[in-house]
C-alpha positions in Angstrom: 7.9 -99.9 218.3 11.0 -99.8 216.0 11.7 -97.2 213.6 14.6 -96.2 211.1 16.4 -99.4 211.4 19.3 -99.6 209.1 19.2 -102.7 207.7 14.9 -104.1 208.0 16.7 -107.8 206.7 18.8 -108.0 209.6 15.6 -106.7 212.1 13.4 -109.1 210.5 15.9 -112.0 211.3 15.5 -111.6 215.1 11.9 -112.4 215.4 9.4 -115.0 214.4 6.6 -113.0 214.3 5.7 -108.9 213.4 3.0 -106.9 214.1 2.8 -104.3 210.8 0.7 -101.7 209.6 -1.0 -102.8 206.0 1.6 -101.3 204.2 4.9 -102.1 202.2 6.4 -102.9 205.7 3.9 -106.1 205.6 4.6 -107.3 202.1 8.4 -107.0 202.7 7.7 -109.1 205.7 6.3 -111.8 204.3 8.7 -112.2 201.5 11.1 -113.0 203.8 9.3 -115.3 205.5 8.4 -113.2 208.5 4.7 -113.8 209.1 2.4 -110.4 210.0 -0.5 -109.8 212.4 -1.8 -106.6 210.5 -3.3 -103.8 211.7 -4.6 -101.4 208.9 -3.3 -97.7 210.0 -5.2 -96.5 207.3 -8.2 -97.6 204.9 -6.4 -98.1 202.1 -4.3 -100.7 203.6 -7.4 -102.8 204.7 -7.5 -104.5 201.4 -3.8 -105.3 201.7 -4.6 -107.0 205.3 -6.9 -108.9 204.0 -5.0 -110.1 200.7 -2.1 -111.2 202.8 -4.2 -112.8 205.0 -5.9 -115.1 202.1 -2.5 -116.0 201.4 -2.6 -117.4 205.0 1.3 -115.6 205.5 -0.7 -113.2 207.8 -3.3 -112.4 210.0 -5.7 -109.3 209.2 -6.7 -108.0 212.7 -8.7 -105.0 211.3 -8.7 -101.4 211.1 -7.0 -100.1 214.2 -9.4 -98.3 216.1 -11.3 -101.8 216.2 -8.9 -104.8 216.0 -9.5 -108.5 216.5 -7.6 -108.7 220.3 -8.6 -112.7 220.2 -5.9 -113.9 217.8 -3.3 -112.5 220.8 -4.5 -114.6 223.0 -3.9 -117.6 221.0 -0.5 -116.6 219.6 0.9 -120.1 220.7 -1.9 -122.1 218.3 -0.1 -120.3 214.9 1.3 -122.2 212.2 4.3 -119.9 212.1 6.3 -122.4 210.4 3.3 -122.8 207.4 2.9 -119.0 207.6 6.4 -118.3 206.9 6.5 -120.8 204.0 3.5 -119.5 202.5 4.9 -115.9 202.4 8.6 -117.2 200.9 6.5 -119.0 198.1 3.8 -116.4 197.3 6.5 -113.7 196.4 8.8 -113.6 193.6 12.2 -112.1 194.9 13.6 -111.9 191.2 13.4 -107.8 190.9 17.0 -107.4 188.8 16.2 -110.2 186.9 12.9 -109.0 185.6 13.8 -105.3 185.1 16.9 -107.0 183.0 14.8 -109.2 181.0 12.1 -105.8 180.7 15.2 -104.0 179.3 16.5 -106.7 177.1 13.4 -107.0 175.6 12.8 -103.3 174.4 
């Protein structure tokens, strides 16, 4: 497990693949293209599993305390490549811009 990482950019550039709870961790993920297997930590991040999973730039395994342990044994038949282009086209990066244009237009 890795925790307090200083830069989670940099950390997310040395793998292919993560294994996150359902929360912002998992959304920041897949924005930059770093497909998820997600296992919900709590119940209120079941519903975030699932939506990234229908975006097909994750893989919901379930609430923890009764995951889906089949998907690891098939980690080699992943699209990661299609996963990772899903995520990087399903997330609008443009933050600054908006809050600008937010401000702008008070």
């Amino acid at each position: 497990m890795i925790k307090y990482v200083s830069s989670l950019i940099k950390e997310f550039s040395k793998y292919d693949l993560a294994i996150t709870g359902g929360g912002i961790t998992a959304y920041e993920a897949n924005a930059s293209g770093l497909p998820s297997l997600i296992i919900a930590n709590e119940k209120f991040e079941i519903s975030s599993g699932k939506y990234l999973d229908s975006l097909g730039s994750s893989i919901f395994l379930g609430f923890y305390d009764n995951i889906n342990e089949r998907v690891f044994q098939n980690l080699f038949s992943l699209k990661i490549m299609k996963m990772s282009l899903l995520g990087l086209n399903h997330f609008n990066l443009n933050a600054i811009e908006n809050i600008y244009k937010e401000i702008i237009s008070l």
